[in-house]
C-alpha positions as CSV (number, residue, x, y, z in Angstrom):
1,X,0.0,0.0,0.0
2,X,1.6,3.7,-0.9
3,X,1.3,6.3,1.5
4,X,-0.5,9.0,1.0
5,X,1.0,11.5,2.6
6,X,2.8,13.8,0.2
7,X,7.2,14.2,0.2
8,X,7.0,17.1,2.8
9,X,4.3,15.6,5.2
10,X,6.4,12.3,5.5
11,X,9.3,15.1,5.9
12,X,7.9,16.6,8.6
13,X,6.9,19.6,6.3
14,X,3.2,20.2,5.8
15,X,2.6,21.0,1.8
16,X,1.2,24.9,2.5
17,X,4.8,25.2,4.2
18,X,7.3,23.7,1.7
19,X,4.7,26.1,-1.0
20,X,6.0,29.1,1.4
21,X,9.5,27.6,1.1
22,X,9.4,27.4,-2.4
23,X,8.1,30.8,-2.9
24,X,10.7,32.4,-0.5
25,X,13.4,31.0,-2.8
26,X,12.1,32.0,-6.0
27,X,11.8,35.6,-4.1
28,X,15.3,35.5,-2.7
29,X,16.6,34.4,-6.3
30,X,14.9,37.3,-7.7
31,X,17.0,39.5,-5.4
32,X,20.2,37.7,-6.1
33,X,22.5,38.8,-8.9
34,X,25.5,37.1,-10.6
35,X,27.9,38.9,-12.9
36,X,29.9,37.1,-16.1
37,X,32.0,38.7,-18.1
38,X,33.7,37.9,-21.3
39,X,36.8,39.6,-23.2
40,X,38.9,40.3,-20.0
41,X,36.2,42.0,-18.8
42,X,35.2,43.7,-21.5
43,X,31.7,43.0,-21.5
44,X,30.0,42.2,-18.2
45,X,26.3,41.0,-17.7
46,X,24.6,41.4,-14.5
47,X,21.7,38.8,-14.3
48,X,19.5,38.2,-11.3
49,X,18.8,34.0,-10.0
50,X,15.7,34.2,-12.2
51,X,17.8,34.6,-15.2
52,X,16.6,38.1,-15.9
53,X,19.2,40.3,-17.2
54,X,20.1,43.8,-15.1
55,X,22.9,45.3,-16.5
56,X,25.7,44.8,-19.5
57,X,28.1,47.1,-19.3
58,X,30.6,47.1,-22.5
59,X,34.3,48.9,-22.2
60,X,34.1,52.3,-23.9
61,X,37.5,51.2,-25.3
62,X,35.7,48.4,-27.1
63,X,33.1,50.7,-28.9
64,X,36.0,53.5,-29.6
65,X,37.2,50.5,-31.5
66,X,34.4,49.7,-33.5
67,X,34.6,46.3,-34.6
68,X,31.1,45.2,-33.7
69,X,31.2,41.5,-35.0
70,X,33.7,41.0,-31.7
71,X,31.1,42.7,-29.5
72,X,29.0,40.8,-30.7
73,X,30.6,37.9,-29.9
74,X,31.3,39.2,-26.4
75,X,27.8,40.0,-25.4
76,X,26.7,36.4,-26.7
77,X,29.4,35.1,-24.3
78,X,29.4,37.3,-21.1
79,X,25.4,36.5,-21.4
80,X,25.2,32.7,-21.8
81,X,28.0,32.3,-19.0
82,X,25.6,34.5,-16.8
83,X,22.8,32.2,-17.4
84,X,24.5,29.3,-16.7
85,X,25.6,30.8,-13.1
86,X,22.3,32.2,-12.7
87,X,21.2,28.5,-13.3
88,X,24.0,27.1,-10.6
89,X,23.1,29.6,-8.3
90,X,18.7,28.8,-8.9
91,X,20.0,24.8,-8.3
92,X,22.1,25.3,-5.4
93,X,18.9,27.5,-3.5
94,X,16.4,25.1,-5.2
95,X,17.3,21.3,-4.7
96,X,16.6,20.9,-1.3
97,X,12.8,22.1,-1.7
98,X,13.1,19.9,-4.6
99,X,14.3,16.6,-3.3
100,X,11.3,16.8,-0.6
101,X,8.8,16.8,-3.4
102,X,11.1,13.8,-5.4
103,X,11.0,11.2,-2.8
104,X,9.8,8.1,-3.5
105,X,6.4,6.9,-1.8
């Protein structure tokens, strides 16, 4: 016979608090920002746990210079490392809500 109670009741954790949980962290992510940059710094992206982006900030140097198909090329990078720590950091703040709601019955 399977039990019926759900992953957080057999936790300990009643569903309407592990809901609370889960919303606390998706708040707290919201607040937390990672930075990537690409070209030696050269292109920065600031992007919050919820993978939205805040800031890019491009080297004045870099634009002087013109050659856009590099910048290009930098934004691409300094963004898509962002997302992957924003992604690490979402994981990490995530997985242990998670694994309550994962355990087998």
């Amino acid at each position: 016979m399977t039990d019926p109670a759900t992953p957080g009741e057999r936790e300990g954790r009643p569903p309407e608090r592990l809901q609370r949980e889960l919303a606390q962290a998706q708040a707290d992510l919201a607040q937390q920002l990672v930075e990537a940059s690409a070209g030696q710094g050269a292109v920065r992206v600031v992007m919050s746990g919820t993978q939205e982006c805040h800031r890019v900030v491009i080297d004045p140097e870099l634009l002087a210079q013109g050659v856009a198909a590099r910048l290009q090329g930098l934004v691409l990078l300094a963004v898509n490392q962002a997302i992957k720590v924003s992604q690490l950091l979402a994981a990490r703040r995530l997985s242990p809500l998670a694994g309550e709601l994962d355990q087998p019955e």
